[in-house]
Residue frames relative to the residue before (quaternion, step in Angstrom):
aa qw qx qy qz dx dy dz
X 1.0000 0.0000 0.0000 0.0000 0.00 0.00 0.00
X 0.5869 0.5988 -0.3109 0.4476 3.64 1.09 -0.70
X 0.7229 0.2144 -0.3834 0.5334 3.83 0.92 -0.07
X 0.4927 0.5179 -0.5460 0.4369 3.88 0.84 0.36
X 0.5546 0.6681 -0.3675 0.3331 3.40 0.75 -0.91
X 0.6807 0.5494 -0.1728 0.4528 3.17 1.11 -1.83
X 0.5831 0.5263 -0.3032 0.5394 4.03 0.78 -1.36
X 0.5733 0.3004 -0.4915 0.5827 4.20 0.18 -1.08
X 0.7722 0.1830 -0.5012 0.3449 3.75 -1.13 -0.96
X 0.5494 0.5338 -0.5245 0.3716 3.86 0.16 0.01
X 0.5864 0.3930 -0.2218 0.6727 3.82 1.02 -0.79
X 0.8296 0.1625 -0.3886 0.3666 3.56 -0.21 0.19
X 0.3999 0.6174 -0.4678 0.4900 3.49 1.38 0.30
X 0.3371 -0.6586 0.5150 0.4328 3.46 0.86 -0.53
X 0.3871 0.6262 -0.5923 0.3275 4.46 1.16 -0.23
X 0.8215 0.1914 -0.1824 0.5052 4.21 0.08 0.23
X 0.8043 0.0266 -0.2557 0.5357 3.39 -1.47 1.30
X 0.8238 -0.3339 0.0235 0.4576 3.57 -1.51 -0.18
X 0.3711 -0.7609 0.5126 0.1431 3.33 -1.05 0.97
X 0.6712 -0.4005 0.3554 0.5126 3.79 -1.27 0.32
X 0.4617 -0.6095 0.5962 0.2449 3.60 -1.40 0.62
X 0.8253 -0.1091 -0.1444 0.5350 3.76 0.06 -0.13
X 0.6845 -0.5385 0.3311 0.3632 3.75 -1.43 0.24
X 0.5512 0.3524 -0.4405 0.6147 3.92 1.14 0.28
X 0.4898 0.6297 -0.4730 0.3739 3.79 0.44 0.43
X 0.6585 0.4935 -0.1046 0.5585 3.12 0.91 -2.13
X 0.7656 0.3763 -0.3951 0.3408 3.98 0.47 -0.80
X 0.7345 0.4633 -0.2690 0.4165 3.36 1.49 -0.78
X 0.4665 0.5410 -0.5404 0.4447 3.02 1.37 0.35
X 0.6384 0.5304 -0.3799 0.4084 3.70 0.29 -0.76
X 0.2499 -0.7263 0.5198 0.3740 3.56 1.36 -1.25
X 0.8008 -0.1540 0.0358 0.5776 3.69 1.15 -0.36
X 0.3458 -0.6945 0.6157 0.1377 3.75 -0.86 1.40
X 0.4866 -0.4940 0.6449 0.3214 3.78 -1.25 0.32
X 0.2731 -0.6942 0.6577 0.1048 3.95 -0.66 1.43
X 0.5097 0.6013 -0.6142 0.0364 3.56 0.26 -1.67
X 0.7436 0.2497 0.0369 0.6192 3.99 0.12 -1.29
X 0.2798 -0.7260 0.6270 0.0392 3.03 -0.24 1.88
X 0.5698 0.6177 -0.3672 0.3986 3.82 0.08 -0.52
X 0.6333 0.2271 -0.1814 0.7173 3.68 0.84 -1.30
X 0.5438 0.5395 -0.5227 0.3742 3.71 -0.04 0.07
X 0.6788 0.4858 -0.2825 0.4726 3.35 0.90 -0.94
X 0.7423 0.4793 -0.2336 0.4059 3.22 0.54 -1.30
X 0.3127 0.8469 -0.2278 0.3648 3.84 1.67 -0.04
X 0.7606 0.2746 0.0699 0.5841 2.51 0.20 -2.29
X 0.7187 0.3901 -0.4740 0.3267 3.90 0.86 -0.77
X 0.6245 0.5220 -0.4637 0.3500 3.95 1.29 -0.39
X 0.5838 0.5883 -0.4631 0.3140 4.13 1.55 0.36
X 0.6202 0.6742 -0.2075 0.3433 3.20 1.88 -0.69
X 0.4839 -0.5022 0.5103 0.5032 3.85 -0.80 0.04
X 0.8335 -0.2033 0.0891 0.5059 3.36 -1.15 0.52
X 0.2226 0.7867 -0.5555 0.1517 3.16 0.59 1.40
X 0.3059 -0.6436 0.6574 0.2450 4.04 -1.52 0.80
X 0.6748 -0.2849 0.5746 0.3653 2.66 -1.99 -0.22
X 0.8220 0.3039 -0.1267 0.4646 3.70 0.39 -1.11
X 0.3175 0.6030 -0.4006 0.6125 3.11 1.48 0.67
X 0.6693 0.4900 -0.2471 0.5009 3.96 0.81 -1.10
X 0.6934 0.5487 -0.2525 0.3928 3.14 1.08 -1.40
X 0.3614 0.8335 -0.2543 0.3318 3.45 1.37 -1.03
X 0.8579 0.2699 0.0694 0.4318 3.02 0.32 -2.36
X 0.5135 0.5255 -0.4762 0.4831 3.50 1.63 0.16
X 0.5834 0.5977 -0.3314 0.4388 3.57 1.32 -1.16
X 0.6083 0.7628 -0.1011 0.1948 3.04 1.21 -0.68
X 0.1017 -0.7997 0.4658 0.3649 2.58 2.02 -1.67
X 0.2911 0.7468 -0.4529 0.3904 3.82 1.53 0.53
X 0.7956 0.1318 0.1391 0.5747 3.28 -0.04 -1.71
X 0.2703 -0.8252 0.4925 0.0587 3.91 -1.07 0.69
X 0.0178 0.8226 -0.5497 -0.1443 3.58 -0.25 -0.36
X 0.1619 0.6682 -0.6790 0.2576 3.70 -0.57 1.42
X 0.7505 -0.3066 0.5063 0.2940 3.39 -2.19 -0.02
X 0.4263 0.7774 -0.4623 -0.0127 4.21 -0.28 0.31
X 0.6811 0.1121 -0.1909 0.6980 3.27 1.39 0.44
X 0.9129 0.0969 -0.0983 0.3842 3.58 -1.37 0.96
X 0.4254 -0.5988 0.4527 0.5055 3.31 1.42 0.63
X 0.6163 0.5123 -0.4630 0.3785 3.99 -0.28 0.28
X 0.5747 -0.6477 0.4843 0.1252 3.16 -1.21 1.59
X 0.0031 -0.7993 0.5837 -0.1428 3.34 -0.79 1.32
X 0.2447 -0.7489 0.4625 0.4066 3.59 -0.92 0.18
X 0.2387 -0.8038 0.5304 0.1249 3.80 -0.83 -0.03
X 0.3923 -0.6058 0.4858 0.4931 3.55 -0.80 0.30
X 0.7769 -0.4223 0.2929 0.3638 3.99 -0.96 0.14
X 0.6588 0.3255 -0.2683 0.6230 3.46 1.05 -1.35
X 0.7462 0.5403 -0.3665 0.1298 3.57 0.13 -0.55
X 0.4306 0.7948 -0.2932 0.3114 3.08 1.94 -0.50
X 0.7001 0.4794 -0.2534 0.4646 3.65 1.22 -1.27
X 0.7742 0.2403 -0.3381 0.4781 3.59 0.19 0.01
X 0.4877 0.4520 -0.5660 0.4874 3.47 0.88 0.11
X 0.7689 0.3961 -0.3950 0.3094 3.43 0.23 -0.72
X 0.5257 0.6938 -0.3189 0.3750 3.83 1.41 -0.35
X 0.5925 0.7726 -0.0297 0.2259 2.74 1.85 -1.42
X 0.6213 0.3998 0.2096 0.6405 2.34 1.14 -3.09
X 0.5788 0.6210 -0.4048 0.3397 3.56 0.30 -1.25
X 0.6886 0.4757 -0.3490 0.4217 3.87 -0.57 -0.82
X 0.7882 0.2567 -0.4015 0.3895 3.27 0.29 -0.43
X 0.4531 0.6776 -0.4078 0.4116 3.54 1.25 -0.60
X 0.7639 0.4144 -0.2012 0.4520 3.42 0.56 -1.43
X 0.4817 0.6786 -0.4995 0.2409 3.82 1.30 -0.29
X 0.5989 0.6101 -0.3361 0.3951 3.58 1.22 -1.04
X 0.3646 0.8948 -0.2346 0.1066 3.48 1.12 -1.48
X 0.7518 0.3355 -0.1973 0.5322 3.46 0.87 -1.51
X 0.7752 0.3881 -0.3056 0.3938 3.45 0.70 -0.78
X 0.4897 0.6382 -0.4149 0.4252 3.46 1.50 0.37
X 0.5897 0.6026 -0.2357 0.4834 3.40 1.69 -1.23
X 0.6311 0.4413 -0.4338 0.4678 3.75 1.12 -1.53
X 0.6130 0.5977 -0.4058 0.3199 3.69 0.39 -1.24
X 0.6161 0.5729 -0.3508 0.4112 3.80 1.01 -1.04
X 0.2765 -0.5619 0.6420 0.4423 3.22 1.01 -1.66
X 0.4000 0.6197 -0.5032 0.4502 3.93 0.83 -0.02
X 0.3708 -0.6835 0.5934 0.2080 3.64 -1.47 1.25
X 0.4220 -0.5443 0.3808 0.6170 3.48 -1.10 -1.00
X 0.2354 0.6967 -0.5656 0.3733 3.83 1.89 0.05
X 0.7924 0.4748 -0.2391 0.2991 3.14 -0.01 -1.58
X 0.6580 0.5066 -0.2803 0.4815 3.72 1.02 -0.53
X 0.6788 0.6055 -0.1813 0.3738 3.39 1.49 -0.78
X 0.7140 0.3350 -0.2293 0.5705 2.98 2.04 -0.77
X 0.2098 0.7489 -0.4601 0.4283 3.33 1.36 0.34
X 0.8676 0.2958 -0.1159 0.3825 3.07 0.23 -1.88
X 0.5258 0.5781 -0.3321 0.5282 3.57 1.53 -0.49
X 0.7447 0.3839 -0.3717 0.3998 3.54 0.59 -0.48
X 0.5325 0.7431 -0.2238 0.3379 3.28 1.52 -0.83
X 0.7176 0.3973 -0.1247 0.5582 2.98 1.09 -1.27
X 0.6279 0.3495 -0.4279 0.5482 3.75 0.91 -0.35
X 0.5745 0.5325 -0.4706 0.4061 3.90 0.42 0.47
X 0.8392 0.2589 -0.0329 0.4772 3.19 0.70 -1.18
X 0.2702 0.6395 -0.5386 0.4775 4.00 1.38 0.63
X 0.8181 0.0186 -0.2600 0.5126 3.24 -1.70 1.42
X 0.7295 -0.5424 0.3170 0.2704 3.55 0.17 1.44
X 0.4148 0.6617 -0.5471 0.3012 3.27 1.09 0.85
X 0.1448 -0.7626 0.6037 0.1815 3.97 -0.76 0.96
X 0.1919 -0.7771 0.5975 0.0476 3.08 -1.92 0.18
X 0.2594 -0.8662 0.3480 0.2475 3.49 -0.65 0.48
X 0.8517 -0.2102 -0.0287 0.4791 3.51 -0.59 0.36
X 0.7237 0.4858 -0.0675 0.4855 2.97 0.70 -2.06
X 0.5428 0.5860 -0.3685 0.4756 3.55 1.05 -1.02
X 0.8007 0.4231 -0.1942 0.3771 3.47 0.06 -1.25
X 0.5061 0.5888 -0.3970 0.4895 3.14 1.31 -0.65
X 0.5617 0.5492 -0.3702 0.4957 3.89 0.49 -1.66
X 0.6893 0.4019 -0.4417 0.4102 3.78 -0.28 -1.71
X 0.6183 0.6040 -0.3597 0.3515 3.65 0.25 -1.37
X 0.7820 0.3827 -0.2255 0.4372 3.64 0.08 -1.22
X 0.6267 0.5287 -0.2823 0.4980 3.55 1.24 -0.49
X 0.7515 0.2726 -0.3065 0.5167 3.50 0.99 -0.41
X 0.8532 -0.3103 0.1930 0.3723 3.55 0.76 0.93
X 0.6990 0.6256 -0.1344 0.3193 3.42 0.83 -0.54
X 0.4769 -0.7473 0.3932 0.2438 3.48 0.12 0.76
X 0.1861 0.8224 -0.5375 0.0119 3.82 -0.49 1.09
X 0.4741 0.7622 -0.4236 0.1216 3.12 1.06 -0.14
X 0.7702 0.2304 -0.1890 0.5640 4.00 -1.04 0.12
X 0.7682 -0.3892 0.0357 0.5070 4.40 -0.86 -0.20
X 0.1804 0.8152 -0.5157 0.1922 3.33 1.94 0.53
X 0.7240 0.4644 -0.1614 0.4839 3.90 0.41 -1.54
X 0.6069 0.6699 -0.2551 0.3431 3.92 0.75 -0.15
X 0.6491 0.5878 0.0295 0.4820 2.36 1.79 -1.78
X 0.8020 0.4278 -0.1603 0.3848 3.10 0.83 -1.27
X 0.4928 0.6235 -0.3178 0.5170 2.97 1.95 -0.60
X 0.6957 0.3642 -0.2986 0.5424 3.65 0.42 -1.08
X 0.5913 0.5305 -0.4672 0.3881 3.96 0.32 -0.34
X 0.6993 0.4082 -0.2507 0.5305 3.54 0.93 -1.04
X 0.6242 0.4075 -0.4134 0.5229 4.00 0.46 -0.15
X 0.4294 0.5881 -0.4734 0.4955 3.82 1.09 -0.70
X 0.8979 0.1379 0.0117 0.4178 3.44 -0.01 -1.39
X 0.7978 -0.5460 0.1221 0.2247 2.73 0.33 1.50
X 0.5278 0.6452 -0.3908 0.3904 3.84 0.93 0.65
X 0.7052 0.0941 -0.0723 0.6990 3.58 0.59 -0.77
X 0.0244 -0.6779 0.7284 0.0960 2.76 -1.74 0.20
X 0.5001 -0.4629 0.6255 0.3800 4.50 -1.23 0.31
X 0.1387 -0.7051 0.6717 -0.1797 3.64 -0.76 1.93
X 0.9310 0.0063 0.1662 0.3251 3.06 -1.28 -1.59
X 0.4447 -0.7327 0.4378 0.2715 3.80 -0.53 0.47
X 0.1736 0.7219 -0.6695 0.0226 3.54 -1.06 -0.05
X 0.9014 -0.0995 0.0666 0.4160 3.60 -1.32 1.17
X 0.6944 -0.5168 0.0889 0.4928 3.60 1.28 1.97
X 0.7989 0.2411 -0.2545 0.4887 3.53 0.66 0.11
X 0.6802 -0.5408 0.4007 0.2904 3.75 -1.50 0.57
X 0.1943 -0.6550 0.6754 0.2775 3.63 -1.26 0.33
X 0.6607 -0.5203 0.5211 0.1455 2.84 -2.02 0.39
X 0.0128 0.7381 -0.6741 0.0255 4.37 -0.12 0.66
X 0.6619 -0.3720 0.6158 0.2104 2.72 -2.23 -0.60
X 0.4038 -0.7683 0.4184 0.2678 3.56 -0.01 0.83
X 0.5524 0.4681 -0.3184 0.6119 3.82 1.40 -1.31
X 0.8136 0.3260 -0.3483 0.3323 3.90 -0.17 -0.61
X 0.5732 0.4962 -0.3890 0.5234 3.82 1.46 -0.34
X 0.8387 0.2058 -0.0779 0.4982 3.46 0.20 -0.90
X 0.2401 -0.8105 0.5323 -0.0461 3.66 0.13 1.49
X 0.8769 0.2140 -0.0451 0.4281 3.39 0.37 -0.88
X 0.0671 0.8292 -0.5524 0.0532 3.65 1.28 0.87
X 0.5228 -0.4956 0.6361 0.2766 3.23 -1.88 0.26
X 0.0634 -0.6025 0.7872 -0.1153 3.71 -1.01 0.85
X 0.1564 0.6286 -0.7368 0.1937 3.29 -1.42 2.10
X 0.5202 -0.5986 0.5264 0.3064 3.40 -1.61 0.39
X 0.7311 -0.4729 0.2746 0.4080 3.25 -1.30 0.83
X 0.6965 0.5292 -0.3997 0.2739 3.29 0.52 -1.35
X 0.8541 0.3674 -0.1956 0.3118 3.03 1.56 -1.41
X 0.2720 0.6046 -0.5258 0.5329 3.44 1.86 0.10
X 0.8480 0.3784 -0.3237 0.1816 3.80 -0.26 -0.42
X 0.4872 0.4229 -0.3166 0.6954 3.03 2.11 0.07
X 0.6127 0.5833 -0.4537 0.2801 3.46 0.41 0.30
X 0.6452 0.4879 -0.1509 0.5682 2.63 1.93 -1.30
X 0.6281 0.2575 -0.5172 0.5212 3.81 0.17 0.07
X 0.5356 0.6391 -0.4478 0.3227 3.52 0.06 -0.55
X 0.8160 0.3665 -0.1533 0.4199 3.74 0.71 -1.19
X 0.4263 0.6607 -0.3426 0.5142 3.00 2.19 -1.59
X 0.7635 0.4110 -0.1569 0.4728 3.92 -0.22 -1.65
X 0.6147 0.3286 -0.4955 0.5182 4.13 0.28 0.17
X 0.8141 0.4263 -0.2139 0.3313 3.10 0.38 -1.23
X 0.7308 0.4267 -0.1987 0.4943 3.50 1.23 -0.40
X 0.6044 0.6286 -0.3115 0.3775 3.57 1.12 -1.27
X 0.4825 -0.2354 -0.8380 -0.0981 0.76 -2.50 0.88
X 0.0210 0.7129 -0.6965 0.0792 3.34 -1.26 1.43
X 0.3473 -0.6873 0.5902 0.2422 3.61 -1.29 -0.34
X 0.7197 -0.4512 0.3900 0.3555 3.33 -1.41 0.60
X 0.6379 0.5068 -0.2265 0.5339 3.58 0.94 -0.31
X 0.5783 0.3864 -0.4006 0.5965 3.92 1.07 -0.50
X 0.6228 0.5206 -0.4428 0.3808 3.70 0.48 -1.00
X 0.6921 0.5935 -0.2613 0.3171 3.52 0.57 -1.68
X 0.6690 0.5542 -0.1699 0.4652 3.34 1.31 -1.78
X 0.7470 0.4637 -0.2427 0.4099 3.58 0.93 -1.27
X 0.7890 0.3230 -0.1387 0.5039 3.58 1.23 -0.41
X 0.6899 -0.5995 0.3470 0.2102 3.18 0.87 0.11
X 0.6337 0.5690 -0.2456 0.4631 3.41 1.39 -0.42
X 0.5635 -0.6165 0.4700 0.2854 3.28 -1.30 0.33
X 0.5967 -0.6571 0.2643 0.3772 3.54 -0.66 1.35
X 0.7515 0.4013 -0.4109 0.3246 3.83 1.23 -0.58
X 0.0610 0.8326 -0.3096 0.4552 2.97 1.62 0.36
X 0.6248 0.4542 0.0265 0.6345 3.63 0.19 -2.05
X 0.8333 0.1883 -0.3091 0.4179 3.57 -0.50 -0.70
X 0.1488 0.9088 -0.1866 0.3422 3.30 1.05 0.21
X 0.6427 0.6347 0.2151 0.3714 1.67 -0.22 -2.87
X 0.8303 0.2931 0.0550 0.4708 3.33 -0.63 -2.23
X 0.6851 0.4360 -0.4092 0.4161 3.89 0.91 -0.18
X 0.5911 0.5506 -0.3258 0.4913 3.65 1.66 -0.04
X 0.7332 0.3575 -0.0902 0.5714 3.59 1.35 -1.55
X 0.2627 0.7691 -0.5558 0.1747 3.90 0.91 0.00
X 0.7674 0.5493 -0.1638 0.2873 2.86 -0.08 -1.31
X 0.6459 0.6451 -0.1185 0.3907 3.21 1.36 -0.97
X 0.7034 0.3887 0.0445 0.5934 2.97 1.66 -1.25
X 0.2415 -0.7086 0.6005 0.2809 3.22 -1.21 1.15
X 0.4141 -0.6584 0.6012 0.1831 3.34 -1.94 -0.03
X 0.0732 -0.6804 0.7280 0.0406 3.87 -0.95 0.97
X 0.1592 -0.6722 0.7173 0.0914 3.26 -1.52 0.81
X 0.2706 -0.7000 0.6453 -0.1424 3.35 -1.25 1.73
X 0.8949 -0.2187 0.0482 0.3859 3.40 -0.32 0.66
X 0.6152 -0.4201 0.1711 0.6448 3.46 1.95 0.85
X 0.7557 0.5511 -0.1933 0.2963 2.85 1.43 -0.44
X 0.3822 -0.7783 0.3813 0.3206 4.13 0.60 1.83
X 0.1037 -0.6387 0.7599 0.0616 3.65 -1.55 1.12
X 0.2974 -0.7477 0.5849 0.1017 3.41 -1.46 0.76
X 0.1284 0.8385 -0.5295 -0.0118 3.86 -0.22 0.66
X 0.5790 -0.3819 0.5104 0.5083 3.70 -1.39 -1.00
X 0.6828 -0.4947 0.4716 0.2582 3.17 -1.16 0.59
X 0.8963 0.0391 -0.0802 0.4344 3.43 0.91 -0.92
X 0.1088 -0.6141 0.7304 -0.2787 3.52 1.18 2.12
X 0.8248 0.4021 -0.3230 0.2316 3.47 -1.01 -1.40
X 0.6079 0.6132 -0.2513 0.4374 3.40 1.36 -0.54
X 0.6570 0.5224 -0.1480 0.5230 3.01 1.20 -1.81
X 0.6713 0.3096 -0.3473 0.5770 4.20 0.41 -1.00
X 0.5131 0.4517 -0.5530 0.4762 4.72 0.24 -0.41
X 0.7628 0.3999 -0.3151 0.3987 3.89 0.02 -0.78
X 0.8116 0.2127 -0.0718 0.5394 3.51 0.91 -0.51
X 0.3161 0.8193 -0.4754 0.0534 3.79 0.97 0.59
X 0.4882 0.6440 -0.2917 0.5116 3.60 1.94 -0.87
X 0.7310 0.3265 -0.3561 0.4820 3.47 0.63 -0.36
X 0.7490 0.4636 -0.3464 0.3225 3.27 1.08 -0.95
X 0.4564 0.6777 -0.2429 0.5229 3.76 1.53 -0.19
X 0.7040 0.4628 -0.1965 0.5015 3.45 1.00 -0.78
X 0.5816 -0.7268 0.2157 0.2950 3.53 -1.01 0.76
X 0.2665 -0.7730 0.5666 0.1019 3.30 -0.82 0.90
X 0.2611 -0.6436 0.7050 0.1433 3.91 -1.60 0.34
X 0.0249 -0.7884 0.6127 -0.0488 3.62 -0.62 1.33
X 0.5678 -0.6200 0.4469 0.3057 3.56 -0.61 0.73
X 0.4741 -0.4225 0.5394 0.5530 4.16 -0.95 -0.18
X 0.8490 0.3074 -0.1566 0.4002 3.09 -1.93 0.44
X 0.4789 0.5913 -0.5725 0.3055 3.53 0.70 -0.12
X 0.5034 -0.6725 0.4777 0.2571 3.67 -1.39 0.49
X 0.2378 0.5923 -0.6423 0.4244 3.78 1.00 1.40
X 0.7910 0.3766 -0.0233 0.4816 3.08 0.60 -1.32
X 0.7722 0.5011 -0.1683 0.3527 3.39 0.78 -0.65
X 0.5646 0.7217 -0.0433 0.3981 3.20 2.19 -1.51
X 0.7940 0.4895 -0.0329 0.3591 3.66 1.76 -0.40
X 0.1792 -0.6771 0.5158 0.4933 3.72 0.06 -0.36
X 0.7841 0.3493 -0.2483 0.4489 3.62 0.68 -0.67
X 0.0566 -0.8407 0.5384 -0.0119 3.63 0.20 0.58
X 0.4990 0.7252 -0.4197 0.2212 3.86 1.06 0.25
X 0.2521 0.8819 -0.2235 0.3298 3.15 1.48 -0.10
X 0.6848 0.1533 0.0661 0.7094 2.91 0.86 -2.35
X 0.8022 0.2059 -0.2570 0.4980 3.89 0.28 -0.68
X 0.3851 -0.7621 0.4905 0.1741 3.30 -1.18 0.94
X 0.4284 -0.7999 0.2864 0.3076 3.45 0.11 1.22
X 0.7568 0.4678 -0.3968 0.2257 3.35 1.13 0.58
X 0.2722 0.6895 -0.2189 0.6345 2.64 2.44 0.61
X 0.5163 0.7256 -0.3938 0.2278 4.05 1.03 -0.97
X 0.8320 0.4243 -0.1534 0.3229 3.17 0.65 -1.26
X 0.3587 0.7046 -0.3784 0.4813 2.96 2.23 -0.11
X 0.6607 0.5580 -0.2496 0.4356 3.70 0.88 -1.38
X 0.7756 0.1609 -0.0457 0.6086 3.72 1.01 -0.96
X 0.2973 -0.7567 0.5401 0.2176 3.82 0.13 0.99
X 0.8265 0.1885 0.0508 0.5281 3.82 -0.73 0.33
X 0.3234 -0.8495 0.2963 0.2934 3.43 1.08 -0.58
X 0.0771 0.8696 -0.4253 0.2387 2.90 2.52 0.86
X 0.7502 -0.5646 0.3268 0.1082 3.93 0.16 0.23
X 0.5788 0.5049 -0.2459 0.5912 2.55 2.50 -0.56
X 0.1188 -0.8114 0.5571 0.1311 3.90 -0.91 1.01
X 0.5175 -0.7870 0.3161 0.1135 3.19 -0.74 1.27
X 0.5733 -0.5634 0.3800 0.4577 3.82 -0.04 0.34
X 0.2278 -0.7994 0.5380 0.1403 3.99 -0.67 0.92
X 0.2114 -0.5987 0.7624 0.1249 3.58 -1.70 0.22
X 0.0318 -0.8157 0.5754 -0.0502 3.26 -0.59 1.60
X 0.0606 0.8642 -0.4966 0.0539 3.38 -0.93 0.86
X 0.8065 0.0660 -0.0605 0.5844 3.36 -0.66 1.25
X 0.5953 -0.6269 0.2661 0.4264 4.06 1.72 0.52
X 0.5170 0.4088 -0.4646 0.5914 3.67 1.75 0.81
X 0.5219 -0.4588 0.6457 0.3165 3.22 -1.54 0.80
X 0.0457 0.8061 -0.5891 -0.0319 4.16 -0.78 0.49
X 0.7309 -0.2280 -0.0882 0.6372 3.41 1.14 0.69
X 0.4552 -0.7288 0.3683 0.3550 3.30 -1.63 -0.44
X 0.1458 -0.7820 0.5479 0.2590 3.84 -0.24 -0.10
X 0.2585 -0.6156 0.7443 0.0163 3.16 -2.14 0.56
X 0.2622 -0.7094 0.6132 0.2280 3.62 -1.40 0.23
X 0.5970 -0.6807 0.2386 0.3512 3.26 -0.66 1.80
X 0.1740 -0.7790 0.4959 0.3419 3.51 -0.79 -0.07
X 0.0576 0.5731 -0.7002 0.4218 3.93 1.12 1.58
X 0.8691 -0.2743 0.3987 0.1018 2.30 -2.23 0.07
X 0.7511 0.4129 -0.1875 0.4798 2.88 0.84 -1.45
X 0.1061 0.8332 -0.4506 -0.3026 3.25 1.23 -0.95
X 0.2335 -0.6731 0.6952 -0.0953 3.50 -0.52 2.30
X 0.7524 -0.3993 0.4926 0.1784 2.53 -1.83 0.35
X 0.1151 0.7251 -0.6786 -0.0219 4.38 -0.62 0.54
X 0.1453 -0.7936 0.5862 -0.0740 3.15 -1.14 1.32
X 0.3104 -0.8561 0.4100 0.0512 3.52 -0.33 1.63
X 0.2757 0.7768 -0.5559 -0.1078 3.85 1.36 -0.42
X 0.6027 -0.4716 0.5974 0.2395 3.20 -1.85 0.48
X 0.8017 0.1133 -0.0030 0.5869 3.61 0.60 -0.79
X 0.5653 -0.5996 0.4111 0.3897 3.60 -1.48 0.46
X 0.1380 -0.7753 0.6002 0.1400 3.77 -0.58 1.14
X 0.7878 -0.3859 0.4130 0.2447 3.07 -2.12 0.40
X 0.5014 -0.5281 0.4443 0.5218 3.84 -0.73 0.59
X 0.7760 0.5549 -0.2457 0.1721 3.69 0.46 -1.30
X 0.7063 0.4286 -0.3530 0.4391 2.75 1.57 -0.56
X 0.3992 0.5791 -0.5228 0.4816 4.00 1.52 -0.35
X 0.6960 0.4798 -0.4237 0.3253 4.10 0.33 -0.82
X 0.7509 0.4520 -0.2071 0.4346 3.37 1.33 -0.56
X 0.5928 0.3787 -0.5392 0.4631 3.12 1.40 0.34
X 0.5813 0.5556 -0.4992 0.3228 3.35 0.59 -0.50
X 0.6397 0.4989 -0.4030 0.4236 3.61 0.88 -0.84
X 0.5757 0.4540 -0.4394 0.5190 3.97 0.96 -0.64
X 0.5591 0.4374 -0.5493 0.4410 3.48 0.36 -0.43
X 0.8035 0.4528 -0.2273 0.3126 3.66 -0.33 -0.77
X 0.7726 0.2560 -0.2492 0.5248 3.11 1.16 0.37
X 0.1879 0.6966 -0.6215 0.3054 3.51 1.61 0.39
X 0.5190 -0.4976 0.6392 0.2731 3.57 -1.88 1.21
């Protein structure tokens, strides 16, 4: 049952048979992409899309489509645009609970956070954007202490709460805006229903999962989840795995029967992608004696995957020669056919 398990969240990821039609589809289906590595972030959302790119992804950030900010667990994510404010109303508090004693530890006041945000906003009012380093400069000029993880902080504190948010691109990386002036037309729900929204989308898009992937993957407290699942129950079917209750869409089992040859066959998933990333239990797809291969040291960094038949079987990297070839890490000796098929997925990665 532990590699069927794996194939449904492949079918309800949308990574097998028909895929999301445009790249703010594919993120709001997921409700939230892993940001950390904007690069594999892109390349994510473009393997959920119909003939989706990478610069396709980019597109819909230029776009003011698809965002990429901090909305659960302090950890960059992408979002569709409207969805970003109430996830972050939602998720956000607890992130920010850690906050003050992160600021004393800086030596950072709450003055200092206040004029942050005062200077911030007089930089970037009337749809002016900025990029990291930029904002950083404005910052230190208007008084404000950035020096060492001082500037980092203050940046994520102010997207936490709701001022800036990672928009529009320029020269491989994201500028900085004004959340109110990027994202005009936000969604605004009550808890009860922000919390059935979220298992509801969390559990199509992810399931079969458990109250514990939901809890783990957002940040929230498991009653929280049941919540959640007392607003969106109904909506959602339920598989029981080892006594233990999985929540999905009604039509995973449908979606992976129509597409199981593809989904069985080998796939190339960026680090951080949310097969692997999307769960508290992730043994399914990675075999846990293979895990630490995926995260060396467990330092936090997740390595790019070679999936095959719904196990991660090693990991892979493009070379960084000239030529830049393919480097394949498997975990175990594979089959000629399947090395021919990653190399061919390599070559045709969006």
């Amino acid at each position: 049952m532990s590699r069927e398990l794996s194939l449904l969240r492949m079918a309800a990821q949308r990574l097998t048979g028909p895929r999301c039609a445009t790249p703010v589809e594919a993120v709001r289906w997921l409700t939230a992409a892993q940001g950390q590595d904007l690069p594999g972030a892109l390349l994510s959302v473009a393997l959920r899309t119909a003939g989706g790119t990478r610069a396709g992804v980019t597109a819909a950030l230029d776009a003011g489509a698809v965002v990429r900010s901090w909305p659960m667990r302090g950890t960059l994510h992408l979002t569709a645009a409207e969805d970003l404010p109430w996830l972050l109303e939602l998720l956000g508090p607890r992130a920010l609970a850690g906050a003050a004693g992160r600021r004393a530890a800086l030596e950072l006041t709450e003055a200092d956070v206040e004029r942050a945000r005062e200077v911030a906003v007089a930089a970037l009012t009337g749809e002016r954007r900025l990029g990291r380093a930029e904002l950083l400069a404005e910052l230190t000029s208007g008084r404000v202490p950035t020096s060492g993880q001082r500037g980092y902080h203050l940046l994520w504190y102010l997207a936490q709460t709701g001022t800036l948010v990672l928009g529009p691109t320029a020269d491989d990386d994201q500028q900085f805006v004004l959340l109110d002036e990027w994202v005009p037309s936000p969604r605004r729900l009550q808890r009860d229903e922000a919390l059935g929204e979220l298992a509801h989308r969390f559990f199509a898009g992810h399931g079969p999962a458990t109250v514990k992937d939901l809890a783990r993957w957002a940040g929230i407290p498991v009653r929280d989840v049941k919540a959640g699942l007392a607003v969106a129950g109904d909506r959602l079917d339920r598989l029981e795995v080892d006594g233990t209750t999985h929540w999905l869409d009604p039509a995973t089992p449908d979606r992976l029967a129509a597409a199981r040859a593809e989904a069985e066959w080998v796939h190339l998933l960026p680090g951080f992608d949310e097969l692997v990333l999307g769960y508290a239990d992730r043994s399914c797809t990675v075999p846990a004696e293979h895990a630490q291969r995926i995260v060396p040291g467990a330092n936090g960094v997740f390595r790019p995957t070679v999936v095959h038949g719904g196990t991660v079987v090693g990991v892979w990297r493009t070379g960084r020669t000239k030529a830049r070839a393919l480097e394949v890490e498997p975990f175990t000796e594979l089959p000629a056919e399947v090395l021919a098929a990653v190399e061919q997925r390599h070559a045709t990665l969006p």
